[in-house]
N, CA, C and O atoms as a GROMACS GRO file, in nm:
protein
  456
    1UNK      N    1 -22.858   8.636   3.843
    1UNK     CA    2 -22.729   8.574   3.859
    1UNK      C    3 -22.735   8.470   3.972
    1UNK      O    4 -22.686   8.358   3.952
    2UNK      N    5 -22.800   8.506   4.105
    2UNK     CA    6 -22.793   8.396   4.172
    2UNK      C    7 -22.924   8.303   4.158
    2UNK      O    8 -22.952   8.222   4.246
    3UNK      N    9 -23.011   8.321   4.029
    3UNK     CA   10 -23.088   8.242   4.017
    3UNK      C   11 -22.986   8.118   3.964
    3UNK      O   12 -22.969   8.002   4.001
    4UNK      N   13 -22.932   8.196   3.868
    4UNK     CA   14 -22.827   8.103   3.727
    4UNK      C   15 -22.754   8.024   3.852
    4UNK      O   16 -22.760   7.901   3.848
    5UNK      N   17 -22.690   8.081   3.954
    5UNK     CA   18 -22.577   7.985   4.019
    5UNK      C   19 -22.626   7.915   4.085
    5UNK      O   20 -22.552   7.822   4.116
    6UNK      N   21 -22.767   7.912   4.147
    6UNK     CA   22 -22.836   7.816   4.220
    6UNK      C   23 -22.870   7.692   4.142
    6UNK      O   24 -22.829   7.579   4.172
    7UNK      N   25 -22.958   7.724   4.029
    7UNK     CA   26 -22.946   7.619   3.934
    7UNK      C   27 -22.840   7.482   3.861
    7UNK      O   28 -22.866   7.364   3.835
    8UNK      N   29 -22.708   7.569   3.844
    8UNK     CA   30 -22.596   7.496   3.794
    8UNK      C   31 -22.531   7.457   3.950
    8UNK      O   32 -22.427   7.391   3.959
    9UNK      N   33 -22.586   7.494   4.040
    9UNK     CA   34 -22.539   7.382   4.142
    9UNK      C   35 -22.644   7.285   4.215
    9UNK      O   36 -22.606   7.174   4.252
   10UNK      N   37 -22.779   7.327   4.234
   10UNK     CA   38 -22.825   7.236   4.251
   10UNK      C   39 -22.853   7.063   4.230
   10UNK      O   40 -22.886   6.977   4.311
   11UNK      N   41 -22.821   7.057   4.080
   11UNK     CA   42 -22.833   6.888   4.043
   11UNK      C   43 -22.697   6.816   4.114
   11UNK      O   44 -22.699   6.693   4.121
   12UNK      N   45 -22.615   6.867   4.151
   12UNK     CA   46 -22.480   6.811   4.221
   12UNK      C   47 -22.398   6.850   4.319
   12UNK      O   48 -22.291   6.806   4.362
   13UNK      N   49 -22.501   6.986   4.364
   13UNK     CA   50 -22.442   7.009   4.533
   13UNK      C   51 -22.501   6.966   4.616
   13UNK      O   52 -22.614   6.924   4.589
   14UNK      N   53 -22.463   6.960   4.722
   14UNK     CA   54 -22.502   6.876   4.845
   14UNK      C   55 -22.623   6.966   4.949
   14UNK      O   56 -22.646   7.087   4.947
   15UNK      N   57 -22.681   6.872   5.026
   15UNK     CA   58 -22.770   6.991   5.061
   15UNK      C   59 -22.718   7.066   5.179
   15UNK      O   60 -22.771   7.157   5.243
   16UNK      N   61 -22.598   7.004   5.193
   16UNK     CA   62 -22.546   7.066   5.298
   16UNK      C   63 -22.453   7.201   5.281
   16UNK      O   64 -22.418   7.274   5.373
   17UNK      N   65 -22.427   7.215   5.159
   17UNK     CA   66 -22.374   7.303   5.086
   17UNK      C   67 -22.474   7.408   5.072
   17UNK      O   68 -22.471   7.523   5.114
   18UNK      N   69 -22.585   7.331   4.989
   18UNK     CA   70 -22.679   7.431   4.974
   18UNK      C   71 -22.778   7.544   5.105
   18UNK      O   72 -22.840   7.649   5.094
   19UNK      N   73 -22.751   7.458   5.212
   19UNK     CA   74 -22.774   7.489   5.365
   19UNK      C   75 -22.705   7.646   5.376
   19UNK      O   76 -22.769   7.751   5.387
   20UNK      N   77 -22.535   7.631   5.368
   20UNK     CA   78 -22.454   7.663   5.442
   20UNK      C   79 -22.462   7.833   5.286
   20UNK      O   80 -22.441   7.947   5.326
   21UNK      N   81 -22.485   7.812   5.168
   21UNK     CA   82 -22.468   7.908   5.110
   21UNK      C   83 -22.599   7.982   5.125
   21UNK      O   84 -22.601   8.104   5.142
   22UNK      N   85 -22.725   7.898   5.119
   22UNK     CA   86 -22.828   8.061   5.174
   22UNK      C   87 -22.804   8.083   5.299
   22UNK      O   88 -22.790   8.204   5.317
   23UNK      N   89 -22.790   8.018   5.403
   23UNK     CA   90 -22.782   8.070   5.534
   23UNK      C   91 -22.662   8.211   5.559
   23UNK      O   92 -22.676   8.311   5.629
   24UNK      N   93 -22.520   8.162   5.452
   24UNK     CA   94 -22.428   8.304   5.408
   24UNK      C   95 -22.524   8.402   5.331
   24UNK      O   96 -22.530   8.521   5.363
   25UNK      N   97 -22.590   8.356   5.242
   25UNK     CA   98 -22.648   8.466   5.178
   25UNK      C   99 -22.744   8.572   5.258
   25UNK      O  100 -22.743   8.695   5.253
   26UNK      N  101 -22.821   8.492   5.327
   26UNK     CA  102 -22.905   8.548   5.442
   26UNK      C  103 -22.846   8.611   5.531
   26UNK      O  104 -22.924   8.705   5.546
   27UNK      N  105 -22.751   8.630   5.613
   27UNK     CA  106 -22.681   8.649   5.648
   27UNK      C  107 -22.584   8.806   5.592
   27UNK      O  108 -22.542   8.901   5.657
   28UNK      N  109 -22.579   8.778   5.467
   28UNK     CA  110 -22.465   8.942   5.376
   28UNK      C  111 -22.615   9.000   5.324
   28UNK      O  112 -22.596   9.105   5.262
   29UNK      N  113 -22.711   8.977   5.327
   29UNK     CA  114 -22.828   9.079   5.287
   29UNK      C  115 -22.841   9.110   5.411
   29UNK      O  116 -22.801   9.226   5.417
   30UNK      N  117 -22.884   9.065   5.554
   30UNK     CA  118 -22.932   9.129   5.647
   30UNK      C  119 -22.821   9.195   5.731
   30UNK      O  120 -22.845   9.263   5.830
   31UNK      N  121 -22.696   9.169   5.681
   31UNK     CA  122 -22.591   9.296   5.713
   31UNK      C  123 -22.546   9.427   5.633
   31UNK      O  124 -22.488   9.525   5.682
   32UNK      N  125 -22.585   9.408   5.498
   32UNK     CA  126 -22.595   9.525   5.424
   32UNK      C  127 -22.688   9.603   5.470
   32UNK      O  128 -22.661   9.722   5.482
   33UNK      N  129 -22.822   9.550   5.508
   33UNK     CA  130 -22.919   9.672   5.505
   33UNK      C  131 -22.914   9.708   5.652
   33UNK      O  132 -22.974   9.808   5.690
   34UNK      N  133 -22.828   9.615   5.761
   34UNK     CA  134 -22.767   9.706   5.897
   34UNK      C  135 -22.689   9.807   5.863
   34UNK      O  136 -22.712   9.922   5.901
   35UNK      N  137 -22.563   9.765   5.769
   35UNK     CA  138 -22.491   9.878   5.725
   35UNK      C  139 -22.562   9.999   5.689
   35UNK      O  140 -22.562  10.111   5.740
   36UNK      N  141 -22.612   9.957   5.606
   36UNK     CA  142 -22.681  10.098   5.480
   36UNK      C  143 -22.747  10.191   5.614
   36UNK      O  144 -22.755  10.312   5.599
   37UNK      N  145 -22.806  10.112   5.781
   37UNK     CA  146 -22.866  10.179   5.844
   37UNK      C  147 -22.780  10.288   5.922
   37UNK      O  148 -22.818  10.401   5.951
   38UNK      N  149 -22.661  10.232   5.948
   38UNK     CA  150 -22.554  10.282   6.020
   38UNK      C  151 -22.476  10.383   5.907
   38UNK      O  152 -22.397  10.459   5.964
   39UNK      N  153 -22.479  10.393   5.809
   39UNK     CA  154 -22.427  10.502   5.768
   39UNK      C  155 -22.457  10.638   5.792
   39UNK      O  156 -22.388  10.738   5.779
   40UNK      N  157 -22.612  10.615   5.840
   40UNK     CA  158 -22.695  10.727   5.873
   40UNK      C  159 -22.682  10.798   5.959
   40UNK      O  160 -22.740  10.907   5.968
   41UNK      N  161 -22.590  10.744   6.052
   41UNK     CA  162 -22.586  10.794   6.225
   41UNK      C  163 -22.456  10.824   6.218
   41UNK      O  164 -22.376  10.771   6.141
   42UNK      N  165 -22.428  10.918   6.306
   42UNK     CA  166 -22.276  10.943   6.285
   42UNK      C  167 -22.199  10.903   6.338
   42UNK      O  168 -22.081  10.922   6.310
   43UNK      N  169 -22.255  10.809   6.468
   43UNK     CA  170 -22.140  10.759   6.570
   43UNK      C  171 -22.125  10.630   6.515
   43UNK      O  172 -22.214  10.551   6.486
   44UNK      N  173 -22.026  10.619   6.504
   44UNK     CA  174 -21.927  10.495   6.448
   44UNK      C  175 -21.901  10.362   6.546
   44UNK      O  176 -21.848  10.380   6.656
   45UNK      N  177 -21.934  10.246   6.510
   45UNK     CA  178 -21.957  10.125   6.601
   45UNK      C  179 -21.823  10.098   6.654
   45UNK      O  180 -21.726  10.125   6.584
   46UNK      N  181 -21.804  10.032   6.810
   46UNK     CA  182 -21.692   9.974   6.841
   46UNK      C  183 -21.583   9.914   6.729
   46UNK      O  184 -21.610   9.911   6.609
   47UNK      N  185 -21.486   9.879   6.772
   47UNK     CA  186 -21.403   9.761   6.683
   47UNK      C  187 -21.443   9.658   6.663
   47UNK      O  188 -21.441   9.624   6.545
   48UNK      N  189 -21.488   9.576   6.747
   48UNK     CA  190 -21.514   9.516   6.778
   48UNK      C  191 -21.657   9.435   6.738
   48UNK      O  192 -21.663   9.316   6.707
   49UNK      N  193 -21.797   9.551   6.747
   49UNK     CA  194 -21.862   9.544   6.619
   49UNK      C  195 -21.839   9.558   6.512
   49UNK      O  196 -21.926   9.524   6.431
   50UNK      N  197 -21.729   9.606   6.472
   50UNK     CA  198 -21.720   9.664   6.352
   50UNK      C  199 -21.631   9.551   6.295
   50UNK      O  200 -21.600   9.546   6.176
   51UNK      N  201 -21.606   9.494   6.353
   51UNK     CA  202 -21.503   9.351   6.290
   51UNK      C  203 -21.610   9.235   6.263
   51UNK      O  204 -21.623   9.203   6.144
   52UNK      N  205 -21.682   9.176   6.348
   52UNK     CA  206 -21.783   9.081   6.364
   52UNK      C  207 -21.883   9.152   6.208
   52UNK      O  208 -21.904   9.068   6.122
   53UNK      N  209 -21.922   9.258   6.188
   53UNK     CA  210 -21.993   9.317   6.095
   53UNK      C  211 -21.923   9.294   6.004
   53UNK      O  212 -21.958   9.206   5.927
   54UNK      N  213 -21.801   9.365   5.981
   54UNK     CA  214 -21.737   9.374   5.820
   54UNK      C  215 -21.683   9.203   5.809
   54UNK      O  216 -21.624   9.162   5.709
   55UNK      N  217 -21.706   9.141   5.896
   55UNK     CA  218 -21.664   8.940   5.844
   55UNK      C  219 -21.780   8.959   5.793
   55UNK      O  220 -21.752   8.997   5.679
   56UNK      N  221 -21.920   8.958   5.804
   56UNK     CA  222 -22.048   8.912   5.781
   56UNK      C  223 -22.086   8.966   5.641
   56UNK      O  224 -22.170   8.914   5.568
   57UNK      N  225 -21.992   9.108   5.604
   57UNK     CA  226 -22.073   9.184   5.492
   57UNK      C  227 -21.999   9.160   5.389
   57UNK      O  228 -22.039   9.171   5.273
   58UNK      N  229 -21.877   9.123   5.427
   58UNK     CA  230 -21.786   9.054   5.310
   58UNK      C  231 -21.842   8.930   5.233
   58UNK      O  232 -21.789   8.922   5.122
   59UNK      N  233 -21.911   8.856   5.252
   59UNK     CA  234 -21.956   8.741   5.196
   59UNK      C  235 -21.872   8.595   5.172
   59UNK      O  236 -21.897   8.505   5.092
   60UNK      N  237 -21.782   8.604   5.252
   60UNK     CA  238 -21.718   8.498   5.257
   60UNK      C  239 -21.744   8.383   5.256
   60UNK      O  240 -21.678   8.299   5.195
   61UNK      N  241 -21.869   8.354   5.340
   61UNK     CA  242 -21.936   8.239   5.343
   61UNK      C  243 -22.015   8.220   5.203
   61UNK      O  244 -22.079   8.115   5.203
   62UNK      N  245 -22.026   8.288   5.094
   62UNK     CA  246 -22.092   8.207   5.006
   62UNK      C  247 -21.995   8.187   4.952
   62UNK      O  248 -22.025   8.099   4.871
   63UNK      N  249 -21.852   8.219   4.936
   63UNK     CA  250 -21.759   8.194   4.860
   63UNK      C  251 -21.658   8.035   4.896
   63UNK      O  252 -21.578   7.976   4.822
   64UNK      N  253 -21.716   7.995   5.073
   64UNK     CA  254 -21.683   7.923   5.175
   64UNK      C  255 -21.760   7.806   5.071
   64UNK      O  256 -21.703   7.725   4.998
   65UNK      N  257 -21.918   7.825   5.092
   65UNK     CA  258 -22.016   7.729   5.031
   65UNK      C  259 -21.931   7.655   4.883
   65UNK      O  260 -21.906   7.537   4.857
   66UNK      N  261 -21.897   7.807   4.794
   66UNK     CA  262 -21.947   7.767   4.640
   66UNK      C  263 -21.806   7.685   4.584
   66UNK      O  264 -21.797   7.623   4.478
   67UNK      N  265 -21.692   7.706   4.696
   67UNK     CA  266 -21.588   7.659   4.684
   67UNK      C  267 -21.569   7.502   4.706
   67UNK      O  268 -21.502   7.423   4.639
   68UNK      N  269 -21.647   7.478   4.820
   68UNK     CA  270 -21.731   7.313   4.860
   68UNK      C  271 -21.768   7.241   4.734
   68UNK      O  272 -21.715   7.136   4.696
   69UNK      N  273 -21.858   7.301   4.676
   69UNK     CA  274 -21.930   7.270   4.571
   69UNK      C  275 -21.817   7.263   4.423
   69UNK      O  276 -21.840   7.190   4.326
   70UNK      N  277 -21.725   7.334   4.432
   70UNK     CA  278 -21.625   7.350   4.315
   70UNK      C  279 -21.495   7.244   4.317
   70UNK      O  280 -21.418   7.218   4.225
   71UNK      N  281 -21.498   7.197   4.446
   71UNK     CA  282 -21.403   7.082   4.464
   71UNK      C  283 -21.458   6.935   4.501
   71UNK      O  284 -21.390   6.846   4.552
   72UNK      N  285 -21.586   6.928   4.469
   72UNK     CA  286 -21.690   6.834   4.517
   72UNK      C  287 -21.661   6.762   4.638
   72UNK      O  288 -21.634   6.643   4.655
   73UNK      N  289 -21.669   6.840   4.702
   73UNK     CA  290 -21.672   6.768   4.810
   73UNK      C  291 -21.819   6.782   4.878
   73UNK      O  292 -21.895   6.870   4.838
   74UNK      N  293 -21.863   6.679   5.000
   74UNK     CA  294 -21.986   6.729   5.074
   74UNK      C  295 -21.907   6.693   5.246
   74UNK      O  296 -21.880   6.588   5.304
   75UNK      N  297 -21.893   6.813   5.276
   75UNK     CA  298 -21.851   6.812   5.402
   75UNK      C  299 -21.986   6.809   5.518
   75UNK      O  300 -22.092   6.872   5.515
   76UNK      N  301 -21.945   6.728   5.602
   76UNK     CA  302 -22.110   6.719   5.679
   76UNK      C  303 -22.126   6.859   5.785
   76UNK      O  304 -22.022   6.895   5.841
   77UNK      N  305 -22.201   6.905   5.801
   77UNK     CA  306 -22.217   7.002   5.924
   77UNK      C  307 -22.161   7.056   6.028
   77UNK      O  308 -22.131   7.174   6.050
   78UNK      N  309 -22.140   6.899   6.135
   78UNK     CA  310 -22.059   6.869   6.246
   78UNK      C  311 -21.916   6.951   6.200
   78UNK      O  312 -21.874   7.038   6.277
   79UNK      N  313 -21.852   6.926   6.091
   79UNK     CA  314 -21.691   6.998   6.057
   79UNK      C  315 -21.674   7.118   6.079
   79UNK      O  316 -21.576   7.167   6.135
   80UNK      N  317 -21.829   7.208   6.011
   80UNK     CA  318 -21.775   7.340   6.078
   80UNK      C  319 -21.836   7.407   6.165
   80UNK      O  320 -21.870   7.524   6.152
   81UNK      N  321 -21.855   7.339   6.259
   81UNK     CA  322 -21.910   7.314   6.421
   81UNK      C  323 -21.768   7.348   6.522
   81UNK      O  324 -21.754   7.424   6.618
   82UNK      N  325 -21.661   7.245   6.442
   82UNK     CA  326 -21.542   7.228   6.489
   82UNK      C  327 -21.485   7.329   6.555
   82UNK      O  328 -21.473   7.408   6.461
   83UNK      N  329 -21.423   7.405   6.683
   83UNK     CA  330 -21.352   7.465   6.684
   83UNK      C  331 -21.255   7.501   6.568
   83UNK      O  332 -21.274   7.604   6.502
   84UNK      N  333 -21.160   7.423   6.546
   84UNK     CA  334 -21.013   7.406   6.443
   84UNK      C  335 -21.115   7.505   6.313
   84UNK      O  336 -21.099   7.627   6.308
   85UNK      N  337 -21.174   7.465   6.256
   85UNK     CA  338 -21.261   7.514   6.147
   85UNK      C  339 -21.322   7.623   6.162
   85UNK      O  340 -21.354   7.664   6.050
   86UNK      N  341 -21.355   7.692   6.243
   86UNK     CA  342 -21.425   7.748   6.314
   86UNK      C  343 -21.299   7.897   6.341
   86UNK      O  344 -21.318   8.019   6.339
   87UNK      N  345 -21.211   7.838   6.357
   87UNK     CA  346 -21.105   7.934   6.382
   87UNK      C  347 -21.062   7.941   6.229
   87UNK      O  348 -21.083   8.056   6.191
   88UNK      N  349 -21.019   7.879   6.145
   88UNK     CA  350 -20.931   7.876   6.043
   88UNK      C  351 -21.009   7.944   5.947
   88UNK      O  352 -20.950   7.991   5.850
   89UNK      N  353 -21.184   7.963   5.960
   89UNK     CA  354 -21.263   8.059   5.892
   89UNK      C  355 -21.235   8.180   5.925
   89UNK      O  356 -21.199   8.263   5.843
   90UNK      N  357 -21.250   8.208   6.074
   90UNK     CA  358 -21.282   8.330   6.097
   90UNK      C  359 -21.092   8.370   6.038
   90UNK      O  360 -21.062   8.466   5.966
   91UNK      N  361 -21.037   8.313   6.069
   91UNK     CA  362 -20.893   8.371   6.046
   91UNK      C  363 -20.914   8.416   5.843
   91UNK      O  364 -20.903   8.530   5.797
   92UNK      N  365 -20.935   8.333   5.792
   92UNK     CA  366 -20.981   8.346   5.675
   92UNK      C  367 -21.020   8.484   5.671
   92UNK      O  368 -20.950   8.578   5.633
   93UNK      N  369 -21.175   8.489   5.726
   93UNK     CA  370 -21.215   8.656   5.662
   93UNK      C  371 -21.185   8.721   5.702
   93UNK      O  372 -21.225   8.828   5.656
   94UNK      N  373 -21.070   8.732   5.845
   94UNK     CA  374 -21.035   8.844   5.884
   94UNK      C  375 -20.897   8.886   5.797
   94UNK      O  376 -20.865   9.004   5.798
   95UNK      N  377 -20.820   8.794   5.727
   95UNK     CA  378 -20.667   8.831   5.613
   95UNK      C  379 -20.760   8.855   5.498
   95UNK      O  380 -20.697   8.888   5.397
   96UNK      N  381 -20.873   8.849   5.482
   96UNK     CA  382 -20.936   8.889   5.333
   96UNK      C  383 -20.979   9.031   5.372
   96UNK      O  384 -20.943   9.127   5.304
   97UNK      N  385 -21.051   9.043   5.474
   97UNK     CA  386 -21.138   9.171   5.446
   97UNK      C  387 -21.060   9.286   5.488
   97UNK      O  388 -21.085   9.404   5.461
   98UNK      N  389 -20.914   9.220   5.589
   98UNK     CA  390 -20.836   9.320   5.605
   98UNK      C  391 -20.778   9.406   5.497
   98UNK      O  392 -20.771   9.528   5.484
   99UNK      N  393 -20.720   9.252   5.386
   99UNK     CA  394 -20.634   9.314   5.284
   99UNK      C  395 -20.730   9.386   5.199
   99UNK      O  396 -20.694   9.482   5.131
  100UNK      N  397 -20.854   9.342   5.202
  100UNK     CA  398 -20.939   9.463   5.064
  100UNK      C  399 -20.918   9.585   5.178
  100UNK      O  400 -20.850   9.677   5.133
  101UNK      N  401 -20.964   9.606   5.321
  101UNK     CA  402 -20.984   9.742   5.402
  101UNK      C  403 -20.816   9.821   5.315
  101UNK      O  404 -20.789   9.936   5.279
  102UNK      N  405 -20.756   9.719   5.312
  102UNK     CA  406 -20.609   9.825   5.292
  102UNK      C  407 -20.579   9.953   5.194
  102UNK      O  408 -20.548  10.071   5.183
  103UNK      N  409 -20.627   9.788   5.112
  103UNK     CA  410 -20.604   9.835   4.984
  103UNK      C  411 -20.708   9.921   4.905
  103UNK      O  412 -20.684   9.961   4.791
  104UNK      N  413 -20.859   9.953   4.990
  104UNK     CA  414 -20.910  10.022   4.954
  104UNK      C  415 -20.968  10.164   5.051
  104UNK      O  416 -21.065  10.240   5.040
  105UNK      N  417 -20.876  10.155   5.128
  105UNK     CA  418 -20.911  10.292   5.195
  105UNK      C  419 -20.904  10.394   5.171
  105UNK      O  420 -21.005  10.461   5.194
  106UNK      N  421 -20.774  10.468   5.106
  106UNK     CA  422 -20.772  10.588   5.061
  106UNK      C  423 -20.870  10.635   4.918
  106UNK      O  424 -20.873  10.749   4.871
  107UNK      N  425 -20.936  10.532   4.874
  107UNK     CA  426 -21.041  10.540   4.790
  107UNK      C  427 -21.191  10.565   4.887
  107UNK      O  428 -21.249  10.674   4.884
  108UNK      N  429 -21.234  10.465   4.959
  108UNK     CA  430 -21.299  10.521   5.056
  108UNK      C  431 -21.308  10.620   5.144
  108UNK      O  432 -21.410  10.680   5.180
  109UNK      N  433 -21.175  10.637   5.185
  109UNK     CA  434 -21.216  10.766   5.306
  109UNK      C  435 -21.202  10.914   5.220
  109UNK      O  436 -21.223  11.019   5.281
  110UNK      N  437 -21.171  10.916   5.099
  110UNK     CA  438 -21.190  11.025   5.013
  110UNK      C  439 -21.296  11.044   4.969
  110UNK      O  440 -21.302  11.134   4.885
  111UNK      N  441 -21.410  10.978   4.999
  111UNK     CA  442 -21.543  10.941   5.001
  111UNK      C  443 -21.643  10.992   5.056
  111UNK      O  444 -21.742  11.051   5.013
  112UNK      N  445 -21.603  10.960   5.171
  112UNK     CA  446 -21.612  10.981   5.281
  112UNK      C  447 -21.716  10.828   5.396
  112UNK      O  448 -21.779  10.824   5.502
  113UNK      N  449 -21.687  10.759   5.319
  113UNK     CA  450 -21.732  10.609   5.343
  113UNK      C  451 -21.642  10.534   5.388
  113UNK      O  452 -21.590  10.441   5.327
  114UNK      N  453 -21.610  10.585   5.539
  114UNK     CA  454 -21.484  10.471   5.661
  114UNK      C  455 -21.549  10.501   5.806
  114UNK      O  456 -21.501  10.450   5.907
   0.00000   0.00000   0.00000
């Protein structure tokens, strides 16, 4: 699958796009397999890690990238360098990953995966 989506964007995404979606991708693999490590242990990370983590494992940023690419635009680098941008992301994954935490907790912690 992400062979297929690399392909159908490559001939007309930008490489700056293409930058910014493996660097997300790289990024939600090497926080899953932190996660998967931390499930193991029983003491449970700050908030604080645990916020900075669950932005990273959500995958927002390839959805950040593929959305670039879906409105053609090529935004240069420097933009989300920006403070303003910079904030209006992180604000981003923190109303996304909150509203999935919500709406999927009592499915999780019956789990026993919170």
């Amino acid at each position: 699958m992400l062979q297929d989506l690399m392909s159908r964007t490559r001939v007309t995404g930008s490489r700056g796009m293409h930058r910014r979606f493996a660097q997300s991708f790289d990024d939600w693999v090497l926080i899953q397999v932190a996660q998967s490590k931390q499930r193991t242990v029983t003491k449970l990370p700050t908030l604080e890690r645990y916020l900075i983590d669950r932005r990273r494992a959500f995958g927002i940023g390839l959805f950040c990238a593929i959305t670039e690419f879906s409105v053609d635009i090529d935004l240069p680098d420097f933009i989300f360098k920006g403070p303003a941008v910079r904030e209006m992301t992180e604000a981003l994954f923190d109303m996304t990953v909150w509203a999935n935490d919500l709406c999927s907790f009592n499915k999780e912690q019956a789990q026993g995966d919170y």
